[in-house]
C-alpha positions as CSV (number, residue, x, y, z in Angstrom):
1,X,-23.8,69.8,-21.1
2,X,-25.2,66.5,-22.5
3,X,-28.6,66.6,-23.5
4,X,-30.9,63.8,-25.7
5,X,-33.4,64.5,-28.1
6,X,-37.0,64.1,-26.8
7,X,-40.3,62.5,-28.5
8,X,-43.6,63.9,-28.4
9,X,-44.7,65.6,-25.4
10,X,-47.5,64.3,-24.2
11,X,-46.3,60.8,-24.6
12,X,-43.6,61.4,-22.2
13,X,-46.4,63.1,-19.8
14,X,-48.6,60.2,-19.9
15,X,-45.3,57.7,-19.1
16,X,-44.3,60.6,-16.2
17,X,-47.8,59.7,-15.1
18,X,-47.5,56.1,-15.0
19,X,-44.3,56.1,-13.2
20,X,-45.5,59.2,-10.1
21,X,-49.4,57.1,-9.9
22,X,-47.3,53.9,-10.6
23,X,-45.1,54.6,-7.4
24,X,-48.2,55.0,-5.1
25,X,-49.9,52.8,-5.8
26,X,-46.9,50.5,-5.4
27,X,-46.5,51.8,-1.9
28,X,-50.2,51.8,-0.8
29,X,-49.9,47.8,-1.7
30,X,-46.4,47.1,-0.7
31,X,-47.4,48.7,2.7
32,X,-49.2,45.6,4.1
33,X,-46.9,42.9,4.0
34,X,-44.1,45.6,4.7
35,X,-41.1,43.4,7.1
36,X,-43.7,39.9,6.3
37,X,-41.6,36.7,5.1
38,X,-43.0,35.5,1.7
39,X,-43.9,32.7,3.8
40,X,-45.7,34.7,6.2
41,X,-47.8,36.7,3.4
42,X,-48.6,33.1,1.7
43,X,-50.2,31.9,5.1
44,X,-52.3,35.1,5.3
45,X,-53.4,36.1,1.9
46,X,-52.2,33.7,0.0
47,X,-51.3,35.9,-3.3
48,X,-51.5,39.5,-1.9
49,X,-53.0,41.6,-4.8
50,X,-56.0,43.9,-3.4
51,X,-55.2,47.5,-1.6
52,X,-56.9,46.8,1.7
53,X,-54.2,49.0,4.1
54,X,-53.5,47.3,7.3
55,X,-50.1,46.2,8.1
56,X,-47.9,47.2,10.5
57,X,-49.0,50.7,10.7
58,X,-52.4,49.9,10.6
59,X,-53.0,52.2,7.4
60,X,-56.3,52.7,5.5
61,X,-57.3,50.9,2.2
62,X,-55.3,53.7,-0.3
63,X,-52.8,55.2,2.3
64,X,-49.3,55.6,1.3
65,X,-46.3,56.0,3.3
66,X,-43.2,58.2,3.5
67,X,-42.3,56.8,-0.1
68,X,-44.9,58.4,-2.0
69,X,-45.3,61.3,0.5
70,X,-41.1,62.3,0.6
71,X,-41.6,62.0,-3.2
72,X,-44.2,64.7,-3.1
73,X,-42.1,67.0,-0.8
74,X,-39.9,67.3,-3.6
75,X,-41.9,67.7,-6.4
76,X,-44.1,70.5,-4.2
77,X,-40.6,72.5,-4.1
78,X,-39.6,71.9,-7.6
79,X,-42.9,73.6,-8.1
80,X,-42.7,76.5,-5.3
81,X,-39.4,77.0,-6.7
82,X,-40.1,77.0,-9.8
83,X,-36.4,75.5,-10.0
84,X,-34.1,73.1,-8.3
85,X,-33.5,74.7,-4.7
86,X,-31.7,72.1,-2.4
87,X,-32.7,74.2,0.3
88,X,-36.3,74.3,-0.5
89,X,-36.0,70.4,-1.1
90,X,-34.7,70.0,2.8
91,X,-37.6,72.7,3.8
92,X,-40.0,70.7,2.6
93,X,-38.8,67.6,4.4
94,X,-39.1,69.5,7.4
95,X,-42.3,70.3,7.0
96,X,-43.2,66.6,6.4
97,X,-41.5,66.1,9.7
98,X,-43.2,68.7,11.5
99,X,-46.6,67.4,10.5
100,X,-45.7,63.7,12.1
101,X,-45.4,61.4,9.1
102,X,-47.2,57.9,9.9
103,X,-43.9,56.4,8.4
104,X,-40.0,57.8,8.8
105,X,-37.2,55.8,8.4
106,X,-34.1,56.6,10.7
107,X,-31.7,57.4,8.5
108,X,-34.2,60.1,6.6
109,X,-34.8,61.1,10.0
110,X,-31.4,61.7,11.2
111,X,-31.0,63.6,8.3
112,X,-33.8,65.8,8.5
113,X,-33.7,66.3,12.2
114,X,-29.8,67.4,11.2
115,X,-30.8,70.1,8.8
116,X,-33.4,71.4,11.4
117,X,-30.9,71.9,14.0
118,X,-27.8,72.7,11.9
119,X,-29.3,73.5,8.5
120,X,-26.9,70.9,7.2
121,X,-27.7,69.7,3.1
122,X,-25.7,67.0,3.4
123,X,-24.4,64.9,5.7
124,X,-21.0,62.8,6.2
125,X,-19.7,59.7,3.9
126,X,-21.5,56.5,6.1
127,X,-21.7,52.8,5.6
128,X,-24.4,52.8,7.1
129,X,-26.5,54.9,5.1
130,X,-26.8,52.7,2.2
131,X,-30.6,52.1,2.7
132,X,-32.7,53.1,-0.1
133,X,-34.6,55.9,1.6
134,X,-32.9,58.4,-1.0
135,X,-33.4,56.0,-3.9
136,X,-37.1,55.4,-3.1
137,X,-38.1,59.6,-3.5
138,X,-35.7,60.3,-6.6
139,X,-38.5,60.4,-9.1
140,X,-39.5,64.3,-9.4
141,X,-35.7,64.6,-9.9
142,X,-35.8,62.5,-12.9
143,X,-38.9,64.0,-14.4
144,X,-37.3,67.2,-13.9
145,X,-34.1,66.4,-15.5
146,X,-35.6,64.9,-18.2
147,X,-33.2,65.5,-21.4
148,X,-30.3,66.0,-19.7
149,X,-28.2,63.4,-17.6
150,X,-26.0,66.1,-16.5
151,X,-28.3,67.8,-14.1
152,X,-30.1,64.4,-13.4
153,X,-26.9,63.4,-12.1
154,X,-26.2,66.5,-9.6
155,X,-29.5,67.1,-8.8
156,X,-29.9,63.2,-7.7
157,X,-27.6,63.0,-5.6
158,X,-27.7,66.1,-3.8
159,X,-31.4,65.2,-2.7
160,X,-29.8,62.1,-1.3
161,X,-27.2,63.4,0.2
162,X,-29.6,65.3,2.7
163,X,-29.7,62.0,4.5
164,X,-27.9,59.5,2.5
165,X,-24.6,59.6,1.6
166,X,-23.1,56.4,0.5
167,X,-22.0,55.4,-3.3
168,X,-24.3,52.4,-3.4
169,X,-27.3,54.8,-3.0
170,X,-25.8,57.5,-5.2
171,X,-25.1,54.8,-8.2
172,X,-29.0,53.4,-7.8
173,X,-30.3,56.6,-7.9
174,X,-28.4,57.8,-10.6
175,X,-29.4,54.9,-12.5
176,X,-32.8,54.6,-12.0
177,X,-33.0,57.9,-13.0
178,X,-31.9,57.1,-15.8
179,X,-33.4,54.0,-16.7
180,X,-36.8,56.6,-16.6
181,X,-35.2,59.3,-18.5
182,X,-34.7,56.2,-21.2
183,X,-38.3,54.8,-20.7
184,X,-39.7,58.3,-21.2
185,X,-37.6,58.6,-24.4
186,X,-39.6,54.8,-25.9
187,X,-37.0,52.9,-24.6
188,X,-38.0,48.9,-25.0
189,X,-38.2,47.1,-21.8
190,X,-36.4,44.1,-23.1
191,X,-34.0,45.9,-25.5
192,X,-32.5,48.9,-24.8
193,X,-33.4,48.7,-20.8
194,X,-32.2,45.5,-20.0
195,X,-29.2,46.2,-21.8
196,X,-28.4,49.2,-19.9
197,X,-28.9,47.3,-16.7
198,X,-27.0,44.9,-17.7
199,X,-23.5,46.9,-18.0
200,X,-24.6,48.9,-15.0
201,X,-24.4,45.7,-13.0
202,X,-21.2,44.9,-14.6
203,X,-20.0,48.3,-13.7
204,X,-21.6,47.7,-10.0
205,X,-21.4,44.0,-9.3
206,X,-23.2,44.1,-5.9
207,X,-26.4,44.8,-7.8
208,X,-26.3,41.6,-9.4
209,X,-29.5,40.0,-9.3
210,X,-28.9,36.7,-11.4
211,X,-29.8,34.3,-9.8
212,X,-32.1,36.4,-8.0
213,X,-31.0,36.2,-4.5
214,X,-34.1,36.6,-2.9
215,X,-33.7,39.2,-0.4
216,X,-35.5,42.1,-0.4
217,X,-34.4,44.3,3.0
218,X,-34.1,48.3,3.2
219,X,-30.2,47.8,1.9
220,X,-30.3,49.4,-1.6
221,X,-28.5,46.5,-3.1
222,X,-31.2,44.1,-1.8
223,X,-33.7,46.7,-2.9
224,X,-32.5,47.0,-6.1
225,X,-32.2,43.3,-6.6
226,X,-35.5,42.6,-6.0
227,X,-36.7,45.5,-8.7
228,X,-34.3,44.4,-11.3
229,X,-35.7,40.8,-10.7
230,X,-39.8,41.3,-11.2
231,X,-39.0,44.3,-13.6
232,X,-37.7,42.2,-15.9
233,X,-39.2,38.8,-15.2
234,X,-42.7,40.1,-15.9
235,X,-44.1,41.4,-18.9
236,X,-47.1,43.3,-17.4
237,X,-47.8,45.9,-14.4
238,X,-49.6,43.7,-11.8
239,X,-47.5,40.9,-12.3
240,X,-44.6,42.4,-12.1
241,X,-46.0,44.5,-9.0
242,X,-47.7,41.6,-7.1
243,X,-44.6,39.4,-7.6
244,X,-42.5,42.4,-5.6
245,X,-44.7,43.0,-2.8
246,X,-45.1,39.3,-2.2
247,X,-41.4,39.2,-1.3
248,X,-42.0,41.5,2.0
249,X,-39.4,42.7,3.7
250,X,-39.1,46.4,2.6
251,X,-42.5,46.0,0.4
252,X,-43.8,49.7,0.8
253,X,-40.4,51.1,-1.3
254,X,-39.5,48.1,-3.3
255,X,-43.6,47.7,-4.3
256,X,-43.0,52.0,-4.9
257,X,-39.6,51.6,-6.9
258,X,-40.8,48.6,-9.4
259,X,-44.6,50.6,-9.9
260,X,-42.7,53.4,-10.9
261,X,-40.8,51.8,-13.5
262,X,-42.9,49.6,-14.4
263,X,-45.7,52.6,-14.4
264,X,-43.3,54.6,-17.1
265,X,-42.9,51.6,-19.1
266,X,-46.8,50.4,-19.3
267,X,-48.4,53.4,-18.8
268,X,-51.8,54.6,-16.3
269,X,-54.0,52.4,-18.5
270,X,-51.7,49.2,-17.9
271,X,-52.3,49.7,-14.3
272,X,-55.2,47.7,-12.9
273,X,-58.1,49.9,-12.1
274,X,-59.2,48.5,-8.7
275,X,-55.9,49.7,-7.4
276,X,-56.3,53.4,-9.1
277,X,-60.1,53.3,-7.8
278,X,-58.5,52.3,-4.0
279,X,-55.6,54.6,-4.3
280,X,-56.3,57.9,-1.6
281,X,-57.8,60.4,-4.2
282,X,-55.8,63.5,-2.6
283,X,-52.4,61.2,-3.5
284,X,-54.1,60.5,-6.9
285,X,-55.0,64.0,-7.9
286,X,-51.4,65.5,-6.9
287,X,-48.9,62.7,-7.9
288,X,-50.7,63.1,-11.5
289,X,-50.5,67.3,-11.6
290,X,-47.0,67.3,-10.4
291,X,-46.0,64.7,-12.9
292,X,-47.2,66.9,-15.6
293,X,-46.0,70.0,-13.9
294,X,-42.4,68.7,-13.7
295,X,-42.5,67.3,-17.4
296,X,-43.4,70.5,-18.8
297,X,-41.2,72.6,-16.6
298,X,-37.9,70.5,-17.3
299,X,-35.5,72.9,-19.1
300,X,-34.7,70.7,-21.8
301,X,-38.6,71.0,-22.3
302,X,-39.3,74.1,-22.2
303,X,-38.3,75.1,-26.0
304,X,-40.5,72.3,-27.5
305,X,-44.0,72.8,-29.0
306,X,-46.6,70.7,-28.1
């Protein structure tokens, strides 16, 4: 079992903090230009940077979408667990489901709809479920796995494999977990992180994102792209988060990916407080507890003094 050494607690809350609030807020921004050209969001709003809702699903000023709320699901049955349960994982999807989500993408949906039916935990090998719908909820995972990349690794991807299972999607999510589990640990942005995403693009070359290619679709490797690109071009949280979302395409989950990186990295305070003050309070109050919850419940945790 590999396992890392970990730095003060409560450090590593307040970055698990900034990555969960980071990723809604992320999503509640991204949402309105969500499948907008750059062009198109330049002729509208010029820069989009304010939380106002709207978009294509017509959401309110704070709302978040499947993102943010599939993120949740797991973290609620890491918690009702008190464990990893894959079966609880797929339950709570279900649920999500059952309660008719103002946002599902197919391929989550297929999946879902195929454990319902079948009680299936993970579906076939498919080219065509590369999308980043498992990639864009893998965040409680990491949180949970903190201090060991063994179990971030299995636990990763059998979450996505309950609707994804492709080895694009498993390599990002592996590596994004990662690249949290490092933050958490006071990993530099521009030092240890880029270097680590370097060789992980020389290991997986269809990541690539220099020069940037400007895409930034559901595909993972456009997804990921696009992350990579503002992550590292921007030395702050908005910018780096405004520069994402003004992309469109899949804004809502590449907005949610690069605020939760960017959340571990600068923290809650780096984010800009009109977006906390817009962000749904309900989605505020339980992406923060189960950010601490899953911190303090990671086994590699547990032993350590506060």
């Amino acid at each position: 079992m590999q396992s890392v050494p970990i730095p003060d607690k409560k450090q590593v809350v307040e970055k698990a903090k900034g990555a969960f609030v980071g990723l809604a807020i992320g999503d509640a921004l991204g949402a309105t230009t969500e499948f907008m050209t750059a062009q198109e969001i330049k002729l509208q709003y010029g820069v989009h940077d304010q939380i106002i809702g709207k978009g294509w699903l017509y959401l309110r000023a704070g709302q978040v979408t499947d993102d943010t709320e599939m993120s949740i699901c797991i973290g609620r049955a890491i918690q009702k667990s008190k464990g990893w349960d894959l079966t609880a994982v797929a339950e709570e999807f279900a649920a999500w489901v059952g309660g008719r989500p103002i946002d599902v993408g197919s391929t989550c949906a297929r999946g879902i709809r195929n454990y319902i039916l079948h009680q299936t935990l993970e579906v076939a090998p498919s080219r065509w479920s590369a999308g980043n719908g498992a990639l864009m909820r893998m965040l409680p995972v990491a949180l949970y796995t903190l201090g060991n990349q063994d179990l971030l690794a299995q636990y990763v991807v059998e979450q996505a494999h309950i609707t994804h299972n492709n080895p694009l999607s498993d390599a990002a999510c592996i590596f994004f977990g990662r690249l949290l589990h490092e933050t958490m640990m006071g990993a530099e942005l521009f030092r240890q992180l880029l270097a680590l995403t370097k060789s992980f693009v020389k290991e997986y070359p269809d990541f690539c994102y220099v020069p940037y290619p400007g895409k930034s679709s559901a595909y993972v490797v456009d997804t990921v792209q696009t992350v990579f690109h503002f992550l590292f071009s921007t030395d702050n949280f908005e910018d780096c988060l405004v520069g994402t979302v003004n992309q469109g395409g899949d804004a809502d989950t590449t907005g949610a990916l690069v605020g939760m990186l960017a959340g571990a990295v600068y923290g809650v305070e780096g984010i800009p407080k009109r977006w906390l003050k817009r962000l749904d309070p309900r989605v505020y109050s339980e992406v923060d507890a189960l950010a601490t919850y899953l911190v303090e419940h990671s086994p590699a945790l547990l032993s350590l003094k506060d």
